[in-house]
NUKE-840660 format. One record per residue (C-alpha): x, y, z negated; residue in three letters. Coordinates in pm, whole numbers, padded with zeros to 5 digits, always signed. Last residue first. Layout:
N
XYZala/...
END
This chain:
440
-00302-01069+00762unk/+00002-01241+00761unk/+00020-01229+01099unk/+00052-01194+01029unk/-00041-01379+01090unk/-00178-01312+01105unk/-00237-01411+01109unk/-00376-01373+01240unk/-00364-01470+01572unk/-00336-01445+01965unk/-00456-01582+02287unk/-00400-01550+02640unk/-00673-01621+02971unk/-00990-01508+03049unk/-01225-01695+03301unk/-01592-01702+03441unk/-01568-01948+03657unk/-01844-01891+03936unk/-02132-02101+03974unk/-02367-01818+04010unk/-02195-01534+04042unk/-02057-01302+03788unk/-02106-01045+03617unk/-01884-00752+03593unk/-01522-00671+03557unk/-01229-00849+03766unk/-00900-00936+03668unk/-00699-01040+03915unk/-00478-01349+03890unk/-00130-01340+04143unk/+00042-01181+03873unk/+00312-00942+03914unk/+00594-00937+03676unk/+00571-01331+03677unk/+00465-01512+03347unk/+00715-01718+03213unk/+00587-02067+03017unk/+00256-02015+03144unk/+00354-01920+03528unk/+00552-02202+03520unk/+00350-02478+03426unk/+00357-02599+03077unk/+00471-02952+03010unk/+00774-02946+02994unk/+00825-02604+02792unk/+00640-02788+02519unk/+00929-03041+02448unk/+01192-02734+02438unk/+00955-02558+02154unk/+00866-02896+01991unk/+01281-02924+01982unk/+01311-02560+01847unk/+01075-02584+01626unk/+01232-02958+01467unk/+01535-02745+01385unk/+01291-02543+01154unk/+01151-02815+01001unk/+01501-02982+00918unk/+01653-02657+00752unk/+01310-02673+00589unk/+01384-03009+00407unk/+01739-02929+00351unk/+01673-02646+00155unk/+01418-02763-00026unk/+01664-03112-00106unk/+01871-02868-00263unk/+01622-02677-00494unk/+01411-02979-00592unk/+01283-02788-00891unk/+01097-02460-00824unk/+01134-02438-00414unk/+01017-02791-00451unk/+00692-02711-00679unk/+00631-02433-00434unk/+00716-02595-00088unk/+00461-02870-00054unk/+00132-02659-00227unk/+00269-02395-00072unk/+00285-02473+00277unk/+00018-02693+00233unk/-00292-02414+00283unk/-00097-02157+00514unk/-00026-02462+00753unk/-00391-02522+00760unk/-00441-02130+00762unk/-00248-02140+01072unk/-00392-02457+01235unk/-00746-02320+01184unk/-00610-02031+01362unk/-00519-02220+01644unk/-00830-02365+01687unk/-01028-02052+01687unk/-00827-01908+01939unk/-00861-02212+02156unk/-01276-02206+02073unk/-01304-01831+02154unk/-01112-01869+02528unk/-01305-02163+02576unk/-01512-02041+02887unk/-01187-01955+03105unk/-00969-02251+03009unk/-00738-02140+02749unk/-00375-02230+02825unk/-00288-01858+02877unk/-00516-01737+02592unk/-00269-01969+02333unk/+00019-01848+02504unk/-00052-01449+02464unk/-00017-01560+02085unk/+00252-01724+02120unk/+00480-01535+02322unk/+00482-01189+02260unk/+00436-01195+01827unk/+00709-01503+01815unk/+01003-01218+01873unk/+00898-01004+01607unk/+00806-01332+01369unk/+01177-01430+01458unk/+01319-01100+01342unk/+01172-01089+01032unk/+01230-01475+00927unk/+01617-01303+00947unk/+01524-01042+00737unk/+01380-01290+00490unk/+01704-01480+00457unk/+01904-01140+00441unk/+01753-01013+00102unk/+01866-01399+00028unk/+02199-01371+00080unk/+02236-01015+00008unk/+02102-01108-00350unk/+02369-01442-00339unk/+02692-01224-00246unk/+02575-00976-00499unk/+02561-01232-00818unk/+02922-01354-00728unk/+02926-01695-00524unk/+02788-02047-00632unk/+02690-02128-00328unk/+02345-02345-00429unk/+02119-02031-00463unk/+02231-01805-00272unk/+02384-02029-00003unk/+02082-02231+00008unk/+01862-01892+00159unk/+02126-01816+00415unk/+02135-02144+00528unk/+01736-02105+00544unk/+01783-01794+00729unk/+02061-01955+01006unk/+01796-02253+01051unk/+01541-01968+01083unk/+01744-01803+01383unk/+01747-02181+01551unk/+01388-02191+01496unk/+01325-01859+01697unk/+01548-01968+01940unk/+01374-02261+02041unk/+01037-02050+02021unk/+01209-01787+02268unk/+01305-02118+02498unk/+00908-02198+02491unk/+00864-01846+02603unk/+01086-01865+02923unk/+01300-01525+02903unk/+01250-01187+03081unk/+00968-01030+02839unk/+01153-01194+02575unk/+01459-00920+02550unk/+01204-00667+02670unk/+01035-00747+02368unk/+01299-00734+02172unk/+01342-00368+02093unk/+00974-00373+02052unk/+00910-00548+01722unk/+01290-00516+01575unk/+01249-00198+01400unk/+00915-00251+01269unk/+00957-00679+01197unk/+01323-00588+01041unk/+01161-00348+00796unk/+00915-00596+00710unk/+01107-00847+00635unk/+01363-00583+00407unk/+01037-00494+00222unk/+00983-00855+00143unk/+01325-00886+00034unk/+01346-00571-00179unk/+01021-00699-00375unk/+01193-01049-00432unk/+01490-00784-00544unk/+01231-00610-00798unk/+01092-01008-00920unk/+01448-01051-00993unk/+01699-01327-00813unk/+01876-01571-01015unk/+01923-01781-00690unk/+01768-02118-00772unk/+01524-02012-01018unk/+01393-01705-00866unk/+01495-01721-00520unk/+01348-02104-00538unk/+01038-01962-00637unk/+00991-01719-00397unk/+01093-01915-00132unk/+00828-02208-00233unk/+00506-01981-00301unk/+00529-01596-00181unk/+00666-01635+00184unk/+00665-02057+00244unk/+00352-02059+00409unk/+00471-01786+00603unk/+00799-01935+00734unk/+00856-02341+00744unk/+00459-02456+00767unk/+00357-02178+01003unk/+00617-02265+01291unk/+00538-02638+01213unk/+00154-02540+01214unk/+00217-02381+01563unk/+00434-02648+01736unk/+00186-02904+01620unk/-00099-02667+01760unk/+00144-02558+02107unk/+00172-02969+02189unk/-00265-03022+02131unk/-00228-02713+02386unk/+00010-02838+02660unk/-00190-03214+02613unk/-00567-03041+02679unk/-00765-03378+02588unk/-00801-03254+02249unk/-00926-02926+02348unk/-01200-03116+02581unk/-01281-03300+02225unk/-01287-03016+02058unk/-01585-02830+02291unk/-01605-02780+02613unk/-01735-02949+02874unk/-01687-03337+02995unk/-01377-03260+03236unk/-01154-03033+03132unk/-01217-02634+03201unk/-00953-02527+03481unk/-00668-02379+03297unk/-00448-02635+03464unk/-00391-02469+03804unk/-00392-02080+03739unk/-00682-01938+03824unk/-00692-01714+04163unk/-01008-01502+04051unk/-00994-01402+03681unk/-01359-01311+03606unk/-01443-01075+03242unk/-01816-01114+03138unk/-02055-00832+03063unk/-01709-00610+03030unk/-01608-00513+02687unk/-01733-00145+02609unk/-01567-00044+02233unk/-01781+00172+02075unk/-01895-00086+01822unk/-01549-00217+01755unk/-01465+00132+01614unk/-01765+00098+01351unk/-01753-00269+01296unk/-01308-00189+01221unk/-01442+00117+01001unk/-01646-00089+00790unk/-01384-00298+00709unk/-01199-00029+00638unk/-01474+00075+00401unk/-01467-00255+00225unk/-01058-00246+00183unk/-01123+00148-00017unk/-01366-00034-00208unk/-01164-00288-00336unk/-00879-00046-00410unk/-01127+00119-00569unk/-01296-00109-00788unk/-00918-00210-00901unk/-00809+00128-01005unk/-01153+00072-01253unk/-01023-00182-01408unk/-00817-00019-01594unk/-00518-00197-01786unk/-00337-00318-01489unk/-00342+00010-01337unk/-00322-00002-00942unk/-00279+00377-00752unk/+00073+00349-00647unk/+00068-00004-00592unk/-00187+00076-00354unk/-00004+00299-00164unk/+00272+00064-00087unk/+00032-00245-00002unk/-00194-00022+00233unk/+00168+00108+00419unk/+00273-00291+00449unk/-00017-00413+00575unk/-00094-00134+00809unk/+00243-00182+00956unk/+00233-00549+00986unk/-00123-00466+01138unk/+00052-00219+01350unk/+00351-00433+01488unk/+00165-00776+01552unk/-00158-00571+01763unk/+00130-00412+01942unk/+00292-00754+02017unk/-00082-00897+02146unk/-00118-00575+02382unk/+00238-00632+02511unk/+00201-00945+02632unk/-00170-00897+02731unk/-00065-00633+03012unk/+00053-00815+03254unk/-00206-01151+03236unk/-00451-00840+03203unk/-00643-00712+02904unk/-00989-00603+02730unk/-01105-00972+02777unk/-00798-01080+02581unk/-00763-00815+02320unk/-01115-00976+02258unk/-01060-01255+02207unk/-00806-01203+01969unk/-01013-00988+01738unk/-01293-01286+01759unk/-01016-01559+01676unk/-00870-01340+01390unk/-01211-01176+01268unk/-01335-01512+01178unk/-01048-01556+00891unk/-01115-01224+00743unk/-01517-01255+00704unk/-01470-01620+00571unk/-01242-01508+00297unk/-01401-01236+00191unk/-01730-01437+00137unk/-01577-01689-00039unk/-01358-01435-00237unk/-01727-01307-00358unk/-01856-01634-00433unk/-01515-01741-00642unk/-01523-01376-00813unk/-01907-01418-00913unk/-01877-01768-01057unk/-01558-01654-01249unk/-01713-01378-01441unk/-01643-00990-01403unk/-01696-00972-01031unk/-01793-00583-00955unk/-01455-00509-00760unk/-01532-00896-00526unk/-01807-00785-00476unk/-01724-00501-00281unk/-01473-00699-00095unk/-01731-00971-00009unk/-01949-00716+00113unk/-01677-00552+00344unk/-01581-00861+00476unk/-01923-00984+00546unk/-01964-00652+00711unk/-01618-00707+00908unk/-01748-01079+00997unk/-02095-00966+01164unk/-01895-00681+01353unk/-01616-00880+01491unk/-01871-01173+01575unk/-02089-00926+01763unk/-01776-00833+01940unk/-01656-01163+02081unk/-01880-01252+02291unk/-02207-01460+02216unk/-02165-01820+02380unk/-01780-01801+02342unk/-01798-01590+02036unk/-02049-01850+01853unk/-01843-02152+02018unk/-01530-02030+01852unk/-01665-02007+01521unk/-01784-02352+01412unk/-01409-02499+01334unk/-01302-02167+01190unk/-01611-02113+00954unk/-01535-02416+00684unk/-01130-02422+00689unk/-01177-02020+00660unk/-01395-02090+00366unk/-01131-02312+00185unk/-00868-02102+00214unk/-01029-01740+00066unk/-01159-02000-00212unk/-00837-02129-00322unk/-00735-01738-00413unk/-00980-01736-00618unk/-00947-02102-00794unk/-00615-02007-00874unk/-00739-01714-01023unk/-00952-01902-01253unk/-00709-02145-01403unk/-00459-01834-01425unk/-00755-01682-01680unk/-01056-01505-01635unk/-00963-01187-01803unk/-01097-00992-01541unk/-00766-00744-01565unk/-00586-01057-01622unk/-00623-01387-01423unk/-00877-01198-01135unk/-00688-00869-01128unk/-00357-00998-01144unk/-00391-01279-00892unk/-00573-01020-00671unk/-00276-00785-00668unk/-00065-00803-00356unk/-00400-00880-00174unk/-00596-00589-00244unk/-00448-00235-00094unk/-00298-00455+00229unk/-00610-00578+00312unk/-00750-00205+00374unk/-00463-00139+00624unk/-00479-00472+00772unk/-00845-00348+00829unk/-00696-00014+00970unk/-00479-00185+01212unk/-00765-00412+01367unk/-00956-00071+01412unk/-00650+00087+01577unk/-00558-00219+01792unk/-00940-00263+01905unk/-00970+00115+02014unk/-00624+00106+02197unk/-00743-00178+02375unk/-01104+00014+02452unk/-00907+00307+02596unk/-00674+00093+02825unk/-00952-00103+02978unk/
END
C-alpha cells in the first residue's frame, strides 16, 4: 500500500497547496477588491464555518457506508466549484453561496482524507503516514501562501480570479490522484485490540458517546484547538498588536517562524514520540504552550526594550510550532486507534467537528480579549493549556496500552480483500485537518 499512501499525501499536499494561494487574502478580496464591505466579509468567512458544522455530523456515515474515496472526489469538485465561484462573486449573495460551497468541500475532505490514510496503512506504519500528511500540507500551505502574495494585486481583480482558479484546479488534481488510488474492497484487522470492538446498539453518535476514551480525546481535542489555532490570526494577533507593539511585517515574521519550526522540527521528533506514551506527548505539549503563552505576556505586559518583546513573541509562535510537530504522530493516529472497525469515518468526522468547533469560538472568545483584556488573556490561556496536560494524563487512564504506546510490532494484521460473512471488518487510527493544520 506504499504507492497509494504516497498518492494520497501528494494529492492532499497539492490541495493545501491551492488553499494556501486564497485564504491569506479572502478578507481583502471580499471587503475590498469586491467592495462588499467588512460587514460582508465577515459574513464570508462565517460561511466556510457554518457549512462544515452542517456536513461534518452527516459525513462519516456516507464514507463508512460508501468508502472514503467517492467522498474525496465528490468534496474536491465541490471544492473546486465553490472556488471558482467564489473569483466570479461580485455581490454578497454570490460570495456567501460560493464560500458555502468551499467550505463544505474542504471540511469533508478531512475525515474522508483521513480515512483513507487509514485503510491504505498499518498500526506501524500509520504514525508516520499521519506526520507526513502534517509536514507537506503545512508545507503546501505555506509555499501556496508565499507565491500567492507574489502574484495578488489589491487593485485588480483579476490576480484574484486566478489565485481562485489556480486553488480549483488543485482541487481537481487531489479527485484526479485520488482516482488512481486502489483502496482495498474492505481492509480486515484480525487480532483486534480489546475495546475497539463496535459498542453495543450500532453505530452511530450515540455508540460514540458511549465510547468514554474517545468522548475524553474530543474535550482534550477542542481544548488543544481552543488555546493554539483558534487563537493564530484572531486573539494572538491582536494582543501582539496592541499589547506588544508588534507590526503587521513582524506578525508576518511570526507566522513564518511557526512554520519554520513545524518543517524542521516535524521529523526530528518523531522518533522522540515514537518511544513515548502519547497521552504523556499531549502533557508535554501543553506544558511547551504554557512556556509560549509566558512568552507571549512577557511581550506585551514586561515592559522590556522593543526587541526583547518582538523575540518574545516571534518565539511564542515557534514554540506552538513545535507542539503541533509533536501533536501530528499522536493524535491523529489516536483517533483511528479508538475507532471501532466500521466507524472509522464517523470518529474522524467527529473529531473534526470538534476542530472547527474550537476553530469557531476560539476567536470569537480570544479576539476581543487578546484586544482589551490583555492580562487576564494571558492568564486565561496559560490556564487552558495547563488544563491539556491534565486531560492528556486523565486520558492516558483510560486507554489501553497498545493505544496509548503502540508496540514496534503489532500483533494486528492487516489483511486486504473481502471479507467473510460475519467478520469485523476493522481499521484503526485517525487524523485531521486541520488541519489542522492542520490548519488547512
Amino acid at each position: 500500500m506504499g504507492a497509494a499512501l504516497h498518492r494520497i499525501q501528494l494529492g492532499s499536499a497539492l490541495a493545501a497547496f491551492g488553499i494556501g494561494f486564497t485564504v491569506p487574502f479572502l478578507y481583502v478580496y471580499v471587503a475590498q477588491v469586491r467592495g462588499l464591505g467588512a460587514g460582508t466579509a465577515g459574513f464570508v468567512l462565517a460561511a466556510f464555518a457554518m457549512a462544515a458544522l452542517i456536513v461534518l455530523p452527516v459525513v462519516g456515515r456516507v464514507i463508512d457506508r460508501r468508502g472514503p474515496l467517492p467522498v474525496v472526489v465528490a468534496a474536491s469538485v465541490l471544492g473546486a466549484v465553490g472556488a471558482l465561484c467564489l473569483g466570479f462573486a461580485s455581490t454578497a449573495v454570490t460570495a456567501v453561496l460560493a464560500a458555502t460551497l468551499l467550505g463544505a468541500g474542504s471540511a469533508v475532505l478531512q475525515p474522508a482524507l483521513a480515512t483513507m490514510i487509514v485503510w491504505c496503512s498499518t498500526p506501524l506504519t500509520r504514525t508516520r503516514a499521519f506526520t507526513m500528511q502534517f509536514f507537506l500540507q503545512n508545507l503546501g500551505l505555506g509555499v501556496g501562501g508565499l507565491i500567492g502574495g507574489q502574484i495578488v494585486d489589491e487593485h485588480r481583480a483579476g490576480s484574484f480570479l486566478l489565485l481562485f482558479s489556480i486553488e480549483a484546479v488543485m482541487f481537481l488534481v487531489l479527485a484526479g490522484v485520488a482516482l488512481t488510488v486502489r483502496l482495498p474492497q474492505s481492509p480486515v484487522i484480525t487480532d483486534q485490540a480489546p475495546g475497539t470492538e463496535a459498542p453495543a446498539g450500532g453505530g452511530g453518535m450515540r455508540a460514540l458517546l458511549r465510547h468514554r476514551a474517545m468522548v475524553q480525546l474530543c474535550v482534550l481535542g477542542f481544548v488543544l484547538f481552543f488555546a493554539c489555532y483558534g487563537q493564530f490570526e484572531s486573539g494572538l494577533s491582536a494582543y501582539g498588536v496592541e499589547a506588544a507593539g508588534i507590526s503587521p511585517s513582524t506578525l508576518g515574521v511570526a507566522l513564518a517562524a511557526n512554520t519554520a519550526m513545524i518543517v524542521i522540527a516535524q521529523f526530528a521528533v518523531l522518533k522522540l514520540v515514537e518511544r513515548r506514551r502519547r497521552s504523556r506527548v499531549v502533557a508535554l505539549v501543553g506544558l511547551i504552550w504554557t512556556v509560549a503563552w509566558l512568552a507571549a505576556g512577557y511581550a506585551g505586559l514586561g515592559h522590556g526594550s522593543e526587541a526583547m518583546a518582538t523575540a518574545a513573541f516571534i518565539s511564542t509562535y515557534a514554540l506552538f510550532g513545535l507542539g503541533e510537530a509533536m501533536l501530528a504522530p499522536t493524535v491523529a493516529p489516536l483517533v483511528a486507534d479508538l475507532a471501532p472497525a466500521r466507524m472509522v469515518g464517523q470518529y474522524n468526522s467527529a473529531f473534526a467537528l470538534v476542530k472547527q468547533l474550537a476553530l469557531a469560538v476560539g476567536p470569537a472568545v480570544g479576539g476581543p480579549m487578546g484586544a482589551t483584556l490583555h492580562g487576564p488573556y494571558i492568564v486565561t490561556f496559560v490556564l487552558f493549556s495547563l488544563l491539556i496536560s491534565v486531560l492528556a494524563l486523565r486520558l492516558g487512564r483510560v486507554l489501553l496500552p497498545q493505544q496509548d504506546k503502540p508496540e514496534p510490532v503489532g500483533s494486528r494484521v492487516v489483511a486486504v480483500g473481502r471479507p467473510e460473512e460475519g467478520a469485523v471488518a476493522a481499521v484503526p487510527v485517525v487524523g485531521t485537518a486541520e488541519s489542522t493544520p492542520s490548519r488547512v
